[in-house]
C-alpha angles and dihedrals in degrees: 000000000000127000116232104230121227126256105273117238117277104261095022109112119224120231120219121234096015105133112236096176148004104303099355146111137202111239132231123337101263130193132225105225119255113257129194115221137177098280087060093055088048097047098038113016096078082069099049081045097055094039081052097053093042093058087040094064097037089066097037092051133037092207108036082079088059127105092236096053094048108043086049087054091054079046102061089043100046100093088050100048097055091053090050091045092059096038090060090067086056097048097051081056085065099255138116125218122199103164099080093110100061094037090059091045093047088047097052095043100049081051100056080047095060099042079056103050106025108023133283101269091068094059083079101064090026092065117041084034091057089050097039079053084053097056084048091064096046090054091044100061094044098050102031108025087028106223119158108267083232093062097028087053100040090051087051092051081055097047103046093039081058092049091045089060091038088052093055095046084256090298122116119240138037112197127191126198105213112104095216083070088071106034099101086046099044116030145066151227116209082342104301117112119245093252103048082053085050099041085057092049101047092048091048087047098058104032077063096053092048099053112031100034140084092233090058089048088055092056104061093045091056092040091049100044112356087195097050081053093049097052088041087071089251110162092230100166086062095040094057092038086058097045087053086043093048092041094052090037078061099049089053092059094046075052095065109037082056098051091051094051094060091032097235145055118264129187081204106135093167083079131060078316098080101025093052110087087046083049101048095038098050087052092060090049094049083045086058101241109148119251093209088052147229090096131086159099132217099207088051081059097057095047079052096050085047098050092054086049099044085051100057086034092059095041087054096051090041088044099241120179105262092242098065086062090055091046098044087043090049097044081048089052098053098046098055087055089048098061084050100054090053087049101049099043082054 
């Protein structure tokens, strides 16, 4: 008499010959279809969509596939890209920071002060240490004094964009002479502009660090179940102290290579001042990255920084109406959370 074995578990593979019962044999090996879920699309669909959109533009537009054109896309959203690429360290921690905007103004402009009043070369530490000082503080007020990151960080956005017009006498720029102070910004190397070059290295860096260190391990862990963490002997108060220093250190960058672009050191936050911490931060949701934390990717960031751009970059190319940018960005958005939420609730 033979036994009849069970169905096997979806996803567990059969192995043929390995007895299951008295005179019988399993068949041969079988294997349960692949399936794309959710956490496939998004994982992964951010890359078939910009690959989409890519392919999308190229044939809508004869100039939007030339070097120019490309290299001067990765350029205007340089400075973007490297804040949401930090901040996406502090968002899998489970944190928000909107205060990246200010961050980046005060930077800039303590920085073109510096250039001014105490030569040019200091403009370059001034400027990514103040806002890595800035970050500090931030860390500091949510671990130590325990304000929510959302407040902390909204009352900070308020208090540096007030220093950077007090800096400049409640005027706007500061604008030093020298040409040294605009040689990130405005020059190349075998035709590619510095921050295009920087932009790439920062996002290599910490998508290393991310993913091949201990640091990055510790992350997700604090992001994904803060108490687990804790009673894993996680240090949580210095890893989250670390994700708000490396994410104003980066907006001081972004600070500086804004600053020598436009060759001087402007308290506008009309501008990319006041845009920049929507901008970085919806990169890193249409990236996937999980607003509640313990889930992310830097390079799907900055896949999410350059579709938004690609998407302003070819409308503007097609001559689109501006709305419809505002409206695709937003629907993308959404989606992208979307996906998220459903994930998460699974």
């Amino acid at each position: 008499m033979t036994v009849q074995p069970s169905d096997p578990v979806a996803g567990d593979p059969i192995v043929t010959g390995e007895p299951v019962g008295a005179g019988t044999l399993i068949g041969p090996r079988v294997r349960s279809p692949r399936r794309i879920r959710a956490e496939h699309v998004r994982d992964y669909g951010i890359v078939a969509f910009a690959v989409a959109l890519f392919c999308f533009f190229w044939v809508a537009s004869p100039v939007f596939f030339t070097t120019q054109n490309l290299l001067n896309l990765v350029f205007q959203n340089a400075t973007i890209g490297i804040a949401a690429c930090a901040v996406t360290l502090t968002i899998i921690a489970g944190n928000f920071d909107l205060s990246l905007g200010s961050i980046f103004v005060l930077s800039e402009v303590l920085g073109a002060y510096a250039a001014v009043h105490y030569g040019v070369w200091w403009c370059f530490p001034v400027t990514i240490f103040s806002g890595a000082a800035m970050g500090l503080i931030n860390g500091l007020l949510v671990t130590k004094l325990h304000v929510n990151a959302f407040l902390a960080t909204l009352a900070t956005a308020l208090t540096f964009g007030g220093i950077a017009v007090g800096v400049t006498d409640g005027g706007l720029l500061i604008t030093p002479t020298s040409s040294v102070f605009t040689f990130i910004g405005q020059h190349r190397i075998i035709g590619i502009q510095y921050p295009v070059i920087i932009f790439a290295v920062v996002a290599i860096v910490l998508q290393l660090v991310l993913a091949y260190t201990v640091f990055g391990r510790h992350l997700y862990g604090v992001g994904d179940n803060r108490n687990a963490a804790r009673l894993s002997g996680l240090k949580i108060d210095r890893t989250v102290i670390i994700t708000f220093v490396v994410t104003g250190a980066a907006c001081g960058l972004s600070g500086l290579i804004d600053s020598s672009t436009t060759g001087s050191g402007s308290s506008d936050m009309s501008g990319l001042g006041g845009d920049l911490a929507l901008l970085a931060i919806a990169g890193v949701a249409l990236g996937g990255s999980s607003i509640f934390g313990g889930v992310g990717s830097v390079w799907r960031t900055v896949l999410g920084v350059l579709i938004l751009g690609t998407i302003t970059n070819g409308f503007d190319l097609l001559a689109v109406p501006d709305f419809w940018q505002d409206i695709v960005r937003g629907a993308l958005i959404i989606f992208a959370v979307a996906i998220g939420t459903f994930i998460e609730r699974r």
